[in-house]
Each structure stands twice: as C-alpha cells, then as structure tokens.
N, C-alpha and C positions, 0 to 999 in steps of 0.2 A: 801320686805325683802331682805338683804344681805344676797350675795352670800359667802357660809362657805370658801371659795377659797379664797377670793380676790377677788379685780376688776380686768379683763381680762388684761394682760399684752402685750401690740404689741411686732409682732415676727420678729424680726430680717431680713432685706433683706437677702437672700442665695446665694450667687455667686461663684461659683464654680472655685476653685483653677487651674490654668493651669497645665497640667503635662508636665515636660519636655520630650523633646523628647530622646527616647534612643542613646547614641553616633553610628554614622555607623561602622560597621564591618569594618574592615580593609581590602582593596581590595589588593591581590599582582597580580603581572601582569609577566607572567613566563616568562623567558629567552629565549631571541629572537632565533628563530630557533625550538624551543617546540613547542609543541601545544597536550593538552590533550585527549587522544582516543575519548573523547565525543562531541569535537567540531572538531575534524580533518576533512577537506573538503572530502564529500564523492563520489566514485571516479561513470564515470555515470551508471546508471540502466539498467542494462541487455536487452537485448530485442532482438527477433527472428523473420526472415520476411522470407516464400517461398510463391511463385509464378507461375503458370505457365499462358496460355494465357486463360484458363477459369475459374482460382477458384487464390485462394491465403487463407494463413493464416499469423497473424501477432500479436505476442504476447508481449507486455511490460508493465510498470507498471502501468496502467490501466485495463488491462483485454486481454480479446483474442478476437482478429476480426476474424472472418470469411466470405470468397465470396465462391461461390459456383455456377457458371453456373448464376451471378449476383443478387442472394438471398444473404444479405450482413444484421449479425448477429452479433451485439459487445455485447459483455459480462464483466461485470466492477469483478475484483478479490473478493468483495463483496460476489454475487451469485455463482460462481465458487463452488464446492465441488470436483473435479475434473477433469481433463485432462489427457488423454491416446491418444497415439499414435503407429504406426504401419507401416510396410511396406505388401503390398500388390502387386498384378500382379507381379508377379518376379520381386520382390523387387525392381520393378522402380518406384512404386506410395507411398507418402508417406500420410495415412487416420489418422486425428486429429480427436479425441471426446472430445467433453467438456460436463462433466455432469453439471447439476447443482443441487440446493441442494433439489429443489423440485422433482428429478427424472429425470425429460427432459435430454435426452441427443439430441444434434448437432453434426453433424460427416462433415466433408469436405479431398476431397481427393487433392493433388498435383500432378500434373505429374512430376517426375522427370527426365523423359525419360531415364536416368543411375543408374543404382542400385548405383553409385558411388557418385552419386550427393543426392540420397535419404540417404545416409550414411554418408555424411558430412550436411547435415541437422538437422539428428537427434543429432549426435555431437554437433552443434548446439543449437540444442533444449533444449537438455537436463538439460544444467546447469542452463537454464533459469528459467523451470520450477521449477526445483528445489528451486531459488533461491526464486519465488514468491508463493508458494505453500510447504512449507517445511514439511517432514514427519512426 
C-alpha cells in the first residue's frame, strides 16, 4: 500500500554557514610617560626581620617565621588570624604572637638588649603588619 505522504524525499546535506569573526576592539596604547593605576609597577613588599643570637622573627609576604632557642615555625598569611606583639623585661625584649585561626597561638621573644632598639622594631613592625593583615 502507498504511503498517504508520498515517497520519502532525501534530506538535504546540512553544513553549517561559518560565522564571521567579530571585528577587534580597538587597542589605544596611552601616552608615553602614563601608565594606569592598575598596571603601575608595584613598588617592593614590605617586610620585617629581628634577631638576636637565640631566637629571631621575620615577617613578609609569605607569612611569619619564627626561631626560638632553634624550634623554627613559618606560618603562610593563609592560617594566620592574628599577630600581636609586645615589649617585655623593661622594655628590652620584644615577644611576637601569632594566633592562628584554629586557636594555637606561637609566641617568640627577641632580645633587644635597648629599650631603644626594641622601639625602632616595633616602628618597624608595625606597618608591616598592617600592611599584610589589614583591620
């Protein structure tokens, strides 16, 4: 019996039209001596280092290293929830804590042997942490 359609009709090969590619955007290239905030070279990474002959601390964009009587502790800014510091023994030893976020805290002290020398430390310090730990 014939089919009420018609005989089956072949379908057409299908090959798919290329799209042209959209034109590029127009690059402009700023005027020599410019350079926009977001690519300006940026200038290098803060970082703080004391010492004395049994302990040291040293903190840059990485994390915080600690020695302490040669038990030696780096901590990546990652884990970090914390850092406080402190002057102690008439204000010639300068004691670093670093909390972390699980609770632990690590403490190491510095001898500064001068209260003067533990007060340009923390001068020092300061804007570091700051800079990698912002409030």
């Amino acid at each position: 019996m014939p089919s009420p359609w018609g005989a089956p009709q072949p379908v057409p090969p299908f090959a798919p039209q290329p799209i042209p590619a959209p034109a590029p955007a127009p690059y402009r290239i700023p005027p020599t001596g410019t350079c926009p905030a977001s690519l300006a070279p940026l200038g290098p990474a803060p970082q703080f280092t004391a010492a004395d002959r049994n302990s040291g601390v040293d903190v840059d964009g990485t994390g915080v290293f600690l020695n302490f009587f040669g038990e030696e502790v780096d901590f990546l800014w990652s884990e970090i929830g914390a850092v406080r510091y402190e002057r102690v023994r008439r204000d010639r030893v300068l004691r670093v804590a670093v909390t972390l976020y699980d609770g632990s805290v690590y403490d190491c002290e510095v001898d500064g042997r001068r209260a003067a020398r533990v007060d340009e430390w923390i001068r020092l310090l300061d804007p570091v942490l700051r800079h990698y730990l912002p409030a």
